[in-house]
N, C-alpha and C positions, 0 to 999 in steps of 0.2 A: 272227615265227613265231606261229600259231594251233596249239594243241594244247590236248589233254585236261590238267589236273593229274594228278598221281600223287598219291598217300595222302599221301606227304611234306610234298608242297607245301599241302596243305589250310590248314593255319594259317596261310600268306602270302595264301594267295586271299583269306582270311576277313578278314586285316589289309588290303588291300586293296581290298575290297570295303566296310568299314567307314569306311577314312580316305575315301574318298568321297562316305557318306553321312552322313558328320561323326558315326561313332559307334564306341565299342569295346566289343568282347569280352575276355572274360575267359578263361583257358586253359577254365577250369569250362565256360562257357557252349558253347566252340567243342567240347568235348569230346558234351557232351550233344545239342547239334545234329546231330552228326557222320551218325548213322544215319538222316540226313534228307534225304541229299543224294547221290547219284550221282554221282561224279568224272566217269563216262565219260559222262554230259551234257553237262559243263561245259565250256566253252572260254576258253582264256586266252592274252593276247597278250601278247610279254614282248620288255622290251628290255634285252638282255643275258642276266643273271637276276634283273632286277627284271620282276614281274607288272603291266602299265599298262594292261590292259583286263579284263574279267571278262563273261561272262552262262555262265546255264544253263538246266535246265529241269526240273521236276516233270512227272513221270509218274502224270495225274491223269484220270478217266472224267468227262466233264461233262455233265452234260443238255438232252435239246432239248425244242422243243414236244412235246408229244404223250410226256413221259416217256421214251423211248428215251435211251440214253448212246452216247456214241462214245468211245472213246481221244483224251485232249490233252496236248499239251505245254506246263506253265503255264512259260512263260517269267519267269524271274527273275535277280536279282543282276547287274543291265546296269550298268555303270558301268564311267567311262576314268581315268583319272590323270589331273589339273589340268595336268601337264605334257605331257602328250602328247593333250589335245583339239585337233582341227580335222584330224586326219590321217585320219580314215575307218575308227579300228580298234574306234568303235562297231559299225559295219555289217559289218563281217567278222566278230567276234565274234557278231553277233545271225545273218548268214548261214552261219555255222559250226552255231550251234545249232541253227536251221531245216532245215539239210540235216540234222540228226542226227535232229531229227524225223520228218524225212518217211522216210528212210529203217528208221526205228522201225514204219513204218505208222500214226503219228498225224497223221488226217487235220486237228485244229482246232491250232491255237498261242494263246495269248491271254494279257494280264498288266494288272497291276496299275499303272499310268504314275506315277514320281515328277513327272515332270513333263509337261505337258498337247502340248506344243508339236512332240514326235518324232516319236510312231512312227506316226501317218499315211503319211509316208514312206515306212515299211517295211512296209506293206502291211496295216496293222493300221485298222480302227475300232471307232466306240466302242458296245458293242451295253448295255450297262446303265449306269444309275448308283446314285452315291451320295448317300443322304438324310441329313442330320443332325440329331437331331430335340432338343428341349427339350420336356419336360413336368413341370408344377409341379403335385405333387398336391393341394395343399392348396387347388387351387383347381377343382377337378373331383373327381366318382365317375363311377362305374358309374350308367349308367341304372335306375333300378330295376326295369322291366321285364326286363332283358338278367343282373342277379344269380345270379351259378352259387349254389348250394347248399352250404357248407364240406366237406371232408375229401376231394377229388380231387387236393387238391394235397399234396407232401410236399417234406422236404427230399430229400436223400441225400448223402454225405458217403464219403470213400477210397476204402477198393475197390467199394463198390457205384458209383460215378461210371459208369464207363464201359462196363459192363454196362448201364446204365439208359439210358445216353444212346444208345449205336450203334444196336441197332435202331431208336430214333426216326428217328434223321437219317438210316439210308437211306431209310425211308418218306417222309422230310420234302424231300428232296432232286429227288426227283424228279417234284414238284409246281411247280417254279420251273425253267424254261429258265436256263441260265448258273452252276447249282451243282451239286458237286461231290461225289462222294464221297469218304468219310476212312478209309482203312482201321482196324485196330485196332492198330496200332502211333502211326500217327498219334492217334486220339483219347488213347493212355495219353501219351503225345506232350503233348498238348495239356491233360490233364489236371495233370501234373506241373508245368507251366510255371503253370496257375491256380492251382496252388497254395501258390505264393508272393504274397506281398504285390507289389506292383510302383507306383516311385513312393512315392507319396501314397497309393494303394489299398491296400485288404485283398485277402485270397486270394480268389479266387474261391466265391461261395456258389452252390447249385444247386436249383433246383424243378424237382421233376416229375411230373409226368401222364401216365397212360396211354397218351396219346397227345400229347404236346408233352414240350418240357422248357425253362427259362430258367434263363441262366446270368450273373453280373451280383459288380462289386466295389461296393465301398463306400468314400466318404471320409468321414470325422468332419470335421464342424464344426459347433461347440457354441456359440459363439460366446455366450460369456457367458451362456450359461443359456435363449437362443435356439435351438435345435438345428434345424438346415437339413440333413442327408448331402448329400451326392451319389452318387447311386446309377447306376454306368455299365454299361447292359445290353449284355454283351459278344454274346449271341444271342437267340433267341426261337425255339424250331422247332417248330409247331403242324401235328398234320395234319390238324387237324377243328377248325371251329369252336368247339367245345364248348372245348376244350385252349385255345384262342386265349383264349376269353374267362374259363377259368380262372384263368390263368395271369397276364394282365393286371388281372384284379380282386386278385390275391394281390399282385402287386407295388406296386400302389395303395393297398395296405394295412400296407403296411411302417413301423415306426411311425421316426419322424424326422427322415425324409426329405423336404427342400424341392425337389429337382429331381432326376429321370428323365433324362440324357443317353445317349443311341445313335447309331450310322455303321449301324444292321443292319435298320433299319426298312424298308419294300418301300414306295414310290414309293405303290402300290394300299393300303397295309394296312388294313383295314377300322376300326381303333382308334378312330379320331372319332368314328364313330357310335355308338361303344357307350357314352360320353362323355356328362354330362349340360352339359357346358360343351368344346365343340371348340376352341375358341381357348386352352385349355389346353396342347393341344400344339403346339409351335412349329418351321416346317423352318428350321434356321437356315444350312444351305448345302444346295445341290446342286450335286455333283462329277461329273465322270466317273469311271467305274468299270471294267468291264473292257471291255479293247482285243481282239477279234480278230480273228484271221488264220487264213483260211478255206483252208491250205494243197492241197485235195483237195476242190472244192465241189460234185462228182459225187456224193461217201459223204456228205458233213455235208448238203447241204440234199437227198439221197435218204433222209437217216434223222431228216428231222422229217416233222410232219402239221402240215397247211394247215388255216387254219379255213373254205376255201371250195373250191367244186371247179373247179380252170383251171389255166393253161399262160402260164405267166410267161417269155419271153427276156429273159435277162440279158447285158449286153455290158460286161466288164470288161476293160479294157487289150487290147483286139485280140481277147481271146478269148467266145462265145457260146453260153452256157451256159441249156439247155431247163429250165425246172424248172415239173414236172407235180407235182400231187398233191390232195391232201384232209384229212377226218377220220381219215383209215385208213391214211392213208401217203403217200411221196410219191420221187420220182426224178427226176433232174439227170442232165443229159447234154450232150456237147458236138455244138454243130447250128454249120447257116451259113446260119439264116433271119434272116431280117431280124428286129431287137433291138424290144424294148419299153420296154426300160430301158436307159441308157448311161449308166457309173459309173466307179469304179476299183475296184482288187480290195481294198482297206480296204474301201466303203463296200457294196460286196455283200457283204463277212463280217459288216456292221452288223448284216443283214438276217437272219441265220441265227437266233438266238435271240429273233428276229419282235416286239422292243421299239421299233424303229426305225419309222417308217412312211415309205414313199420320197416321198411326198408333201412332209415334212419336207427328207428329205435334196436334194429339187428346190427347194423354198422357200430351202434355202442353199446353194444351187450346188453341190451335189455328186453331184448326177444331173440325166440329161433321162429326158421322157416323151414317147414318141412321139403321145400326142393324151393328153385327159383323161378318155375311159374308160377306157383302161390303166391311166393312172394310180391314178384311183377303183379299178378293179379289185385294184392290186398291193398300194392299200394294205388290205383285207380281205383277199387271201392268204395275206399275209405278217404279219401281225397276231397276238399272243396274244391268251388272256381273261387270263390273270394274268400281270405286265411280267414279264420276265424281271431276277432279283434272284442276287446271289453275296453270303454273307455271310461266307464262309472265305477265306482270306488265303495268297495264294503270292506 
C-alpha cells in the first residue's frame, strides 16, 4: 500500500527514514523538524504496519536563467528497507510523489542524490554541481590592489540573525539558476539549528554586509601551541562584487586559522583572482549536485531567457518540444517538426538551468545532433554567464 502518513505515524517515518541512512534522531530533534515537512507530500509504502519505503517533497520556488522563479518540488527522504530492496517500491514511492507534484502545479522536481547511480532512470538529470574547496590562508592574501577598506563588514548575533540575512538571500538567490528561496520560517529554522555547536564545530558565527552575508563554524586545533582552526564556511551570499570581496578579505583574516573548507563555492567564483597566490585554494572533489526533473517543459523552459536568439527542437522520449526564445524571454511548446536534439527526458531537464552544454551531453552519449551547426548553435542557447549553483539543502 502507498499512502500519505498521518501526524501519528511521523515518528516511524522519521525512524525509518534514518535506519536507512544509518542515522538517529532523537524525540527533540524529530520534534523541532516537525513544522518542516508536509505529511500530505509524503508517501509511504508499508508491509503490514511496518513503513519499508519513504519519499517526499518540499514546496520550494527555484530560479531560472534570467531570474524568474517557478514553483518545485524538492524531492527528499527516498529510501527503502534493506529488507524489502529489488521489489520496485523505490519507483512507486518516488511516482506517488511525482504525481502529487504535478498535480500541485509544480512544473520542476529536483533532489539532492545519496547516491550517483538512480535517478537517471527516473527521469531526473544532473544540471549543477558540487565544489569542495580547501584554502590555507597562511599561504595567500588579498591582492593588494583588489583590498576593501575595513568597517563594511560586522558580526551580528540572535535576533538580529535572520532579519539581516533574509533580505540578502532573496536578492542573492536570484542571481544563480538552481537556488532557492527560504521563507522566514525556514531561515529561523535554520538559524536555530547554527546555533548549536554540532560535532567537533562551534555554533555558527555570521558576517555581514550590506549587501552579502557569511556564515561559517569553527574547529579548534591548537595543537601544542601551533594553532591551525578549521574554519568550515557553511554559505557566502554576495550580490555585488564589492560584498564578495569584503567578505572574503574578512574571512582571510581570521586570526588562527590554517584551513578554509567549503561544499558552497560556485564552479565560476571569481576568489582566485582576487588571491595573490591561486594555488592557495584547492577543488578537492567535484560532485554532482542537483538532479532534475523537468515535469512540464512547456512552463520551466517558457520561463527562462536564452542568452541567444533561436528555436531549438527538442526530442525527449517520443515527445517534441519547440523552445523559442532570448534575453527577454522565451517559450516551449509541443510541435511534430523534425528534432534538433534527441535525448531523454533527464537529460533535457539537465538543460533548463543552462549549466549543461548539449555538446557535452552528445560527447557522452546522451544526446544526438542533427548536424554541428545545431549543435554549435544549442550550445550558446542554452548556456548561462553565471553556472548555475544550489547552496541550500532539501
Amino acid at each position: 500500500m502507498i499512502r500519505p502518513p498521518t501526524d501519528e505515524e511521523w515518528p516511524a517515518v522519521c525512524h525509518a527514514d534514518g535506519r536507512a541512512f544509518g542515522s538517529t534522531s532523537t524525540p527533540e530533534e524529530i520534534e523541532e523538524r516537525r513544522p518542516l515537512h508536509d505529511t500530505a507530500r509524503f508517501r509511504i509504502a508499508l508491509d503490514g504496519k511496518q513503513i519499508v519505503a519513504v519519499a517526499g517533497s518540499y514546496a520550494l520556488d527555484v530560479t531560472l536563467p534570467g531570474g524568474s522563479s517557478v514553483p518545485m518540488g524538492g524531492v527528499t527522504w527516498v529510501s527503502v528497507a534493506a529488507t524489502h530492496r529489488r521489489q520496485g517500491l523505490m519507483r512507486r514511492v518516488i511516482d506517488a510523489v511525482h504525481d502529487d507534484i504535478d498535480v500541485r502545479g509544480e512544473p520542476v522536481a529536483s533532489l539532492f542524490a545519496s547516491e550517483g547511480g538512480i535517478y537517471e532512470r527516473l527521469g531526473y538529470g544532473i544540471a549543477t554541481r558540487v565544489r569542495v574547496v580547501s584554502l590555507d590562508p597562511r599561504l595567500t592574501g588579498f591582492r593588494s590592489e583588489y583590498r576593501v577598506a575595513p568597517g563594511s563588514v560586522r558580526y551580528v548575533e540572535g535576533d538580529d540573525i535572520v532579519p539581516a540575512l533574509s533580505g540578502i538571500w532573496d536578492r542573492f538567490r536570484r542571481l544563480r539558476a538552481g537556488e532557492v528561496a527560504r521563507d522566514t520560517f525556514y531561515q529561523d529554522y535554520l538559524a536555530q539549528v547554527r546555533s548549536k555547536p554540532a560535532d567537533d564545530e562551534s555554533a555558527a558565527a555570521y558576517l555581514v554586509h550590506e549587501d552579502g552575508y557569511a556564515a561559517y563554524r569553527m574547529t579548534d586545533q591548537w595543537n601544542d601551541g601551533h594553532p591551525a582552526h578549521r574554519l568550515n564556511l557553511l554559505e557566502l551570499a554576495a550580490v555585488t562584487p564589492e560584498a564578495h570581496a569584503a567578505l572574503w578579505q574578512t574571512l582571510l583574516g581570521i586570526d588562527l586559522v590554517g584551513e578554509i573548507t567549503s561544499r558552497h563555492i560556485a564552479l565560476d567564483d571569481p576568489l582566485p583572482f582576487l588571491l595573490d597566490n591561486q594555488r592557495a585554494l584547492r577543488t578537492t572533489t567535484v560532485n554532482d549536485g542537483v538532479w532534475v526533473n523537468a515535469r512540464d517543459p512547456a512552463i520551466c523552459f517558457g520561463a527562462r531567457t536564452y542568452r541567444t536568439t533561436d528555436r531549438i527542437v527538442v526530442e525527449a522520449e517520443g515527445k517534441r518540444w519547440a523552445i523559442e526564445g532570448g534575453q527577454d524571454g522565451g517559450s516551449c511548446k509541443g510541435v511534430r517538426t523534425r528534432p534538433d536534439l534527441v535525448t531523454s527526458h533527464g537529460w533535457l531537464s539537465a538543460l533548463l538551468y543552462g549549466g549543461v552544454l548539449p555538446s557535452s551531453l552528445v560527447a557522452g552519449r546522451r544526446m544526438t545532433a542533427r548536424n554541428d551547426d545545431v549543435l554549435n548553435r544549442a550550445d550558446l542557447f542554452f548556456c548561462t554567464a553565471l553556472s548555475p549553483h544550489c547552496q541550500s539543502t532539501y
